[in-house]
C-alpha positions in Angstrom: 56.4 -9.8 0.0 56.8 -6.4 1.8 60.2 -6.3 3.6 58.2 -4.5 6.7 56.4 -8.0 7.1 59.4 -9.8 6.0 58.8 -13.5 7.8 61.4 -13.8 9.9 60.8 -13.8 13.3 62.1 -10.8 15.9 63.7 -14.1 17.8 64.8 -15.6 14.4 66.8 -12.7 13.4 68.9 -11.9 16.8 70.4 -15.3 16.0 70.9 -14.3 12.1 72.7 -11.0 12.9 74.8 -12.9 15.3 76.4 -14.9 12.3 76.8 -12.0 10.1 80.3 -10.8 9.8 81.0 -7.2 11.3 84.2 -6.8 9.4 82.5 -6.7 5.7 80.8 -3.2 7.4 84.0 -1.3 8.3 84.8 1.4 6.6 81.4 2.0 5.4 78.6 4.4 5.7 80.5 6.4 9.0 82.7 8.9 6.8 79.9 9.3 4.0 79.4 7.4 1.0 76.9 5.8 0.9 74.8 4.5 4.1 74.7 1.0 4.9 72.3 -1.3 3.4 69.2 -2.3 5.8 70.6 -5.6 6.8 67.2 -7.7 7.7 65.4 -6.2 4.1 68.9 -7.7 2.7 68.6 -10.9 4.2 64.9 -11.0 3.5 65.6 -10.5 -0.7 68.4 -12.7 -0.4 66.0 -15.4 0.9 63.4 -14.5 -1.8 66.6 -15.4 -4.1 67.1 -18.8 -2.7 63.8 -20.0 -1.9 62.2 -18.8 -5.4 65.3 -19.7 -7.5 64.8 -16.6 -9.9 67.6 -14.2 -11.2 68.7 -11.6 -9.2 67.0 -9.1 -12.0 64.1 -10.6 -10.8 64.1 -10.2 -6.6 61.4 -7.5 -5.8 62.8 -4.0 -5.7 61.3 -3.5 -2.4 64.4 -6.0 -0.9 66.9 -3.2 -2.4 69.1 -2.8 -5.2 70.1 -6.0 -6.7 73.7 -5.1 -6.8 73.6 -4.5 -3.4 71.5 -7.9 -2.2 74.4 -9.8 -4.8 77.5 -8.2 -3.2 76.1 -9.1 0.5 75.0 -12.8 -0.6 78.6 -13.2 -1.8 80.5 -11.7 1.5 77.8 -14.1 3.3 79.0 -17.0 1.6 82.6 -16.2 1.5 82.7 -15.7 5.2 80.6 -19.0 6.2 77.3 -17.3 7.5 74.9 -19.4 5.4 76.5 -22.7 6.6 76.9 -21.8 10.3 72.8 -20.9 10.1 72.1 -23.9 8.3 74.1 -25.4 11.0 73.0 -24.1 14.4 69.4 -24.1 12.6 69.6 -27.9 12.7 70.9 -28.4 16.0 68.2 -26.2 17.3 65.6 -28.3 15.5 67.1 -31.1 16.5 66.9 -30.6 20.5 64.1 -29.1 19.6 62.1 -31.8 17.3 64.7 -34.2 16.6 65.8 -35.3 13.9 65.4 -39.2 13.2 69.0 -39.6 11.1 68.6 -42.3 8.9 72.6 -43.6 7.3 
């Protein structure tokens, strides 16, 4: 996959950036060093992660360094992004769809 064509939507990804933490970027990038990393390729390899279940090695180089896609996964998941998504994503499908909950 090409991170220019990168599925997810322009829609899709306003909500994702809205659950990404600003306070892992501080400090960062403004005084030198090195420049941030392009958060929507990021989230993109870090998808390709998940979904294909291969080793970080292994994630195309065209998502970034792997170092880089590894160290943003883990602030991600320390600071609850990935379950708010997989949250709001189901109430949205679920006013959207529904969802026929079955205990």
């Amino acid at each position: 996959m090409n991170p220019s064509t990168c599925e997810i939507s322009d829609r899709d990804w306003e909500m994702i950036q809205k659950v990404l933490p600003n306070e892992i970027y501080k400090g960062h990038g403004s005084l030198g060093g090195r420049p941030h990393a392009d958060l929507r390729r990021t989230f993109c390899g870090i998808l390709h992660f998940v979904r294909s279940g291969c080793q970080w090695d292994l994630v195309p180089k065209c998502y970034g360094a792997r170092s880089t896609l590894e160290k943003y996964f883990a602030k991600w998941v320390h600071f609850g992004s990935f379950d708010q998504l997989m949250t709001e994503s189901l109430e949205l499908y679920d006013r959207v769809i529904g969802i026929k909950w079955k205990f």
